[in-house]
C-alpha positions as CSV (number, residue, x, y, z in Angstrom):
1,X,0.0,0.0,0.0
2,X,1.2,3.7,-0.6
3,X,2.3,5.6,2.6
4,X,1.4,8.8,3.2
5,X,3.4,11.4,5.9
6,X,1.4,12.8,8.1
7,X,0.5,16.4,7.1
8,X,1.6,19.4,8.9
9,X,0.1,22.9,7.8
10,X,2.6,26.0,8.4
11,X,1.9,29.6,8.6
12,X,4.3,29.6,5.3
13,X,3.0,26.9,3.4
14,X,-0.5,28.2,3.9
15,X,0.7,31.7,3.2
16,X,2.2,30.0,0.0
17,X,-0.7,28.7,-1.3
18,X,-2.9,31.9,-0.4
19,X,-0.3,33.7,-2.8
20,X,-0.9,30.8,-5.5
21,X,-4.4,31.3,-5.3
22,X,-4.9,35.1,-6.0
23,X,-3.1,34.9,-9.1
24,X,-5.9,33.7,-11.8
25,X,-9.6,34.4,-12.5
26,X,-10.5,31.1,-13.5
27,X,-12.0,28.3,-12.1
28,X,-10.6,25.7,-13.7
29,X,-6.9,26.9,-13.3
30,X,-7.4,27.6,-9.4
31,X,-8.8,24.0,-8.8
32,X,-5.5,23.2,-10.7
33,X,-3.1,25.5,-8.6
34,X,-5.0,24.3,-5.4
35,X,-4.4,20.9,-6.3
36,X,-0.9,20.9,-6.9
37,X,-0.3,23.0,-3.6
38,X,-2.7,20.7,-1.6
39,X,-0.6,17.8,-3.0
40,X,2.6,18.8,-1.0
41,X,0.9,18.4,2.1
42,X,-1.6,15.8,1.1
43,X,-1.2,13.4,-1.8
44,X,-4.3,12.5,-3.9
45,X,-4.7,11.4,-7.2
46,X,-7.3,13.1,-8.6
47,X,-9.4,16.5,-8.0
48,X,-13.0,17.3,-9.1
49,X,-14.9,20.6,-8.7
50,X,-18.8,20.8,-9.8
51,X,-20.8,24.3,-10.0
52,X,-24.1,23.9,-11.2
53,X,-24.7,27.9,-11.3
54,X,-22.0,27.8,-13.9
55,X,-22.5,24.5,-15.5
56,X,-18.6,23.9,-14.5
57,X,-17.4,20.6,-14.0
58,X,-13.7,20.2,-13.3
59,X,-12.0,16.8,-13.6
60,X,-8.0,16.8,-13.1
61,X,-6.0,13.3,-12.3
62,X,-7.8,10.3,-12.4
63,X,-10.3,8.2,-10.4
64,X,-9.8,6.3,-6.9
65,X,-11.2,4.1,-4.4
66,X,-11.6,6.9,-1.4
67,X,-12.8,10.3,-1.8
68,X,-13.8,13.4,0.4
69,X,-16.1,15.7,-0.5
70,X,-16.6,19.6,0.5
71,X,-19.4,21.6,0.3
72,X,-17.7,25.2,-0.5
73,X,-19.9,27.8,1.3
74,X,-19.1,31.2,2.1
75,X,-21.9,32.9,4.2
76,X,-25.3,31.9,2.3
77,X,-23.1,32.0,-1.1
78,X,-22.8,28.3,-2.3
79,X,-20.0,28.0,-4.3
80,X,-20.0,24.5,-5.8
81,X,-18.3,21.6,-4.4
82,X,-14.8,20.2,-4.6
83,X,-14.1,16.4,-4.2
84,X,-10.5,14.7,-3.8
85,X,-9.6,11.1,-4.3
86,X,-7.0,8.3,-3.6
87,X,-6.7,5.0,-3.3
88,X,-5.7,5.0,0.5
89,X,-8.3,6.6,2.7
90,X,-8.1,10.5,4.4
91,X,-6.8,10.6,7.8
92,X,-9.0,12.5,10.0
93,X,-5.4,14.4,10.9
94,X,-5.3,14.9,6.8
95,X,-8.6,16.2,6.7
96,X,-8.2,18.4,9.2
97,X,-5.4,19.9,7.4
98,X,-7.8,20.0,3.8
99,X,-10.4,21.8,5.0
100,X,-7.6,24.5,7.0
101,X,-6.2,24.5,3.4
102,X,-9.8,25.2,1.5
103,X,-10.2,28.2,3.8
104,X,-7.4,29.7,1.5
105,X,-9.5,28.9,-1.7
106,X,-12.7,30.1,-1.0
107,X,-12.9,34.0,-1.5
108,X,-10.2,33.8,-4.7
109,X,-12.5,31.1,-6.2
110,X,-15.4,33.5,-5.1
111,X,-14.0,36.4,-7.2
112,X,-13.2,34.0,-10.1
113,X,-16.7,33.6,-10.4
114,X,-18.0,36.8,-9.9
115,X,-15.7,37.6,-13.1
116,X,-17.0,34.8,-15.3
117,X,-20.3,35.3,-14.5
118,X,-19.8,39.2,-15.5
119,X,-17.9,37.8,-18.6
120,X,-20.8,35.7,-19.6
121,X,-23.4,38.6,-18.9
122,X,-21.4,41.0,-20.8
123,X,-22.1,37.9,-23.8
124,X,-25.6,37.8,-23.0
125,X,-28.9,39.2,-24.5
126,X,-30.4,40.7,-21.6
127,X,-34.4,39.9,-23.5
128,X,-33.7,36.1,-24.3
129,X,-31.0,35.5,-22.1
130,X,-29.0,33.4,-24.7
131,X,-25.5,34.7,-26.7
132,X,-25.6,38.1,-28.0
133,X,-23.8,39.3,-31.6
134,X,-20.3,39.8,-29.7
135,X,-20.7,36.3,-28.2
136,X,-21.2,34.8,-31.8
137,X,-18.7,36.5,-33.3
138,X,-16.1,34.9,-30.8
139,X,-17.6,31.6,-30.9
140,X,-17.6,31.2,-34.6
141,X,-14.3,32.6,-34.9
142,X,-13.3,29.5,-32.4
143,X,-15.6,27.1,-34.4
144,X,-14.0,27.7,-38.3
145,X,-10.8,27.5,-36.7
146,X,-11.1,24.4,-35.2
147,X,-13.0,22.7,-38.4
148,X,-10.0,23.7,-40.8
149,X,-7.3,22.0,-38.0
150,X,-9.3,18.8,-38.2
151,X,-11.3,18.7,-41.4
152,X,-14.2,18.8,-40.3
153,X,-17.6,20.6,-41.1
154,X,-19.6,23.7,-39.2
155,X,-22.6,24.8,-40.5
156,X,-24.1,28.4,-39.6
157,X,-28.2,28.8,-39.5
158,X,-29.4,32.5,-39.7
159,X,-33.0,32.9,-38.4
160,X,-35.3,35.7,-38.9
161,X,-39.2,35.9,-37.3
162,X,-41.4,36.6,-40.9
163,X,-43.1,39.9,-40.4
164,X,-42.0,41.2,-37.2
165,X,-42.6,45.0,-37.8
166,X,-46.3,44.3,-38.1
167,X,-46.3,42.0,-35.3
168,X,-44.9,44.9,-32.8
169,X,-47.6,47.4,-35.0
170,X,-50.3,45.0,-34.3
171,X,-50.5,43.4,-31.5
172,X,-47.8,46.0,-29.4
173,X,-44.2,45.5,-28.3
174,X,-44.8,43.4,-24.8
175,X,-46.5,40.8,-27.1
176,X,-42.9,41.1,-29.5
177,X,-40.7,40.9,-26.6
178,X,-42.7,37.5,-25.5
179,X,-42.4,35.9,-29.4
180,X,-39.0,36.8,-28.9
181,X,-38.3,35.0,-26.5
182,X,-40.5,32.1,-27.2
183,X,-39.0,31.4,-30.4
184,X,-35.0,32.0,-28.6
185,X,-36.4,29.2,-26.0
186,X,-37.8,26.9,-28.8
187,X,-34.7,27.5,-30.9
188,X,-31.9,26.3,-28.2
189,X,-34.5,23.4,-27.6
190,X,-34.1,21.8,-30.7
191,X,-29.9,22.1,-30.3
192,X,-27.1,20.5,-29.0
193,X,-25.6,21.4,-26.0
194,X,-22.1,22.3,-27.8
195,X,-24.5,24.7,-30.4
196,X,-24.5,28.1,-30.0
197,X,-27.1,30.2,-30.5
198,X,-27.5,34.2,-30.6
199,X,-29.8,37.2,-31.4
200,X,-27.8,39.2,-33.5
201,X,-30.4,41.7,-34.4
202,X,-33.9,42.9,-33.6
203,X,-35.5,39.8,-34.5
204,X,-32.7,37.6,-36.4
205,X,-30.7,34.7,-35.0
206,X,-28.1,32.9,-35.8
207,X,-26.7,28.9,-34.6
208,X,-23.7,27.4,-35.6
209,X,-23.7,23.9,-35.4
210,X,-20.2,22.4,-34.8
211,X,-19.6,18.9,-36.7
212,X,-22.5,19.4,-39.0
213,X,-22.9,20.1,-42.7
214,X,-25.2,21.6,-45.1
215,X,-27.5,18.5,-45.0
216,X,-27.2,18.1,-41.2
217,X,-28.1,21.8,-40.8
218,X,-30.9,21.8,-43.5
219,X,-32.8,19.0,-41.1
220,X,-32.3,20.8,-37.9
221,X,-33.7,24.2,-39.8
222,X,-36.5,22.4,-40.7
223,X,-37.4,21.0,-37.1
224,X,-37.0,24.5,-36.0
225,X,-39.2,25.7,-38.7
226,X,-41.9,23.6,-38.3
227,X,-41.4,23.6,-34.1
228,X,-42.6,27.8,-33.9
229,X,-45.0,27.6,-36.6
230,X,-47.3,25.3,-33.9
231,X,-46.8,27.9,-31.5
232,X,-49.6,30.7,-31.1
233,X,-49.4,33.7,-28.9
234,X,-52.3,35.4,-26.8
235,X,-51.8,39.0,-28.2
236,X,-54.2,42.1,-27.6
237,X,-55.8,41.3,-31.2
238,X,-56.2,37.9,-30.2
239,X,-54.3,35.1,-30.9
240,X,-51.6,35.3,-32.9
241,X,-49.4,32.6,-34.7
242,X,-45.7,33.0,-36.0
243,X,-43.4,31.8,-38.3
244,X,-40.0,32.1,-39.6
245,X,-37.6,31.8,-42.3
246,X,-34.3,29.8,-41.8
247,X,-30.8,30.2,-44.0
248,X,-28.2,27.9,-43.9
């Protein structure tokens, strides 16, 4: 069986990894520089950090028998929930000396949050809540980059809600505001998870759709298509149905 020394937490190693800490604004590479410093004092073999918030899930090393498991909480704030694995298990001494150590993790991982989650507001439509034009532009950018490395296809989708002027004329802007967001909600629900889908104008959208070609794209359009053309809306004129028009 491995052997593990029995931890002992200094002023200076603490201090050390406080300093390591406050040095990045991302999650993932503070669960990696917490890691490696909590590995000096107490070896594990692998690391995971979940935040549901965030949709984050952090996996560094590799799976064991024995784990411990943290609830990260600062005042009422939950901030997600870091587990640590081994083969051997955790001494309560070693534990101890973890959750001493976490205390030094909590408030820099706090701020990296704070700044991803202004980050991904900044990308944000504030009506439909999903990616805005600046937030496609970046993503696509990424997308046609990786397709040319690998060879592979990405297909872009550009929506755009048939008649909309009339719609606002007619039946008043609260009732365009709610279409708009009913179509962005039935839009992302016919995608991926690793699509990406954004209102780059008043009331045109746009998908790209990583892995998939013309023919791929053509079907999901279609889906789409026929998906908000079921949908009515209760507007002040009575009820009112919608439909779109897709390029791919």
């Amino acid at each position: 069986r491995d052997s593990f020394p029995r931890p002992q937490l200094t002023a200076s190693r603490a201090l050390a990894m406080a300093t390591s800490l406050q040095t990045s604004l991302y999650p993932m590479r503070l669960i990696e520089l917490f890691s490696r410093e909590a590995d000096a004092l107490i070896t594990h073999q692998g690391i995971r950090y979940r935040n549901d918030t965030f949709d984050l899930d952090v996996k560094l090393g590799s799976q064991a028998r024995h784990s411990c498991t943290y609830r990260l909480q600062l005042g009422d704030e939950l901030l997600g929930k870091l587990t640590l694995r081994r083969n051997q298990k955790f001494t309560e001494t070693e534990t101890e000396a973890l959750e001493q150590l976490l205390c030094s993790l909590l408030y820099p991982l706090r701020n990296a949050l704070l700044y991803q989650d202004a980050l991904r507001m900044a990308q944000r439509d504030p009506l439909t809540g999903i990616c805005n034009r600046s937030a496609l532009d970046d993503s696509l950018q990424r997308e046609l980059s990786h397709a040319q490395r690998q060879g592979s296809s990405c297909a872009l989708m550009i929506i755009d809600i048939d008649h909309f002027k009339r719609i606002n004329d007619e039946y008043g802007h609260d009732t365009g505001d709610k279409v708009l967001i009913k179509v962005a909600k039935a839009i992302a629900g016919a995608l991926r998870k690793s699509d990406v889908t954004a209102r780059i104008g008043g009331e045109e959208f746009a998908v790209i759709l990583p892995e998939v070609n013309a023919k791929g794209a053509a079907v999901v359009a279609e889906r789409i298509r026929k998906t908000i053309e079921t949908y009515s809306f209760n507007g002040e004129e009575g009820p009112l149905f919608v439909t779109v028009s897709i390029g791919v």
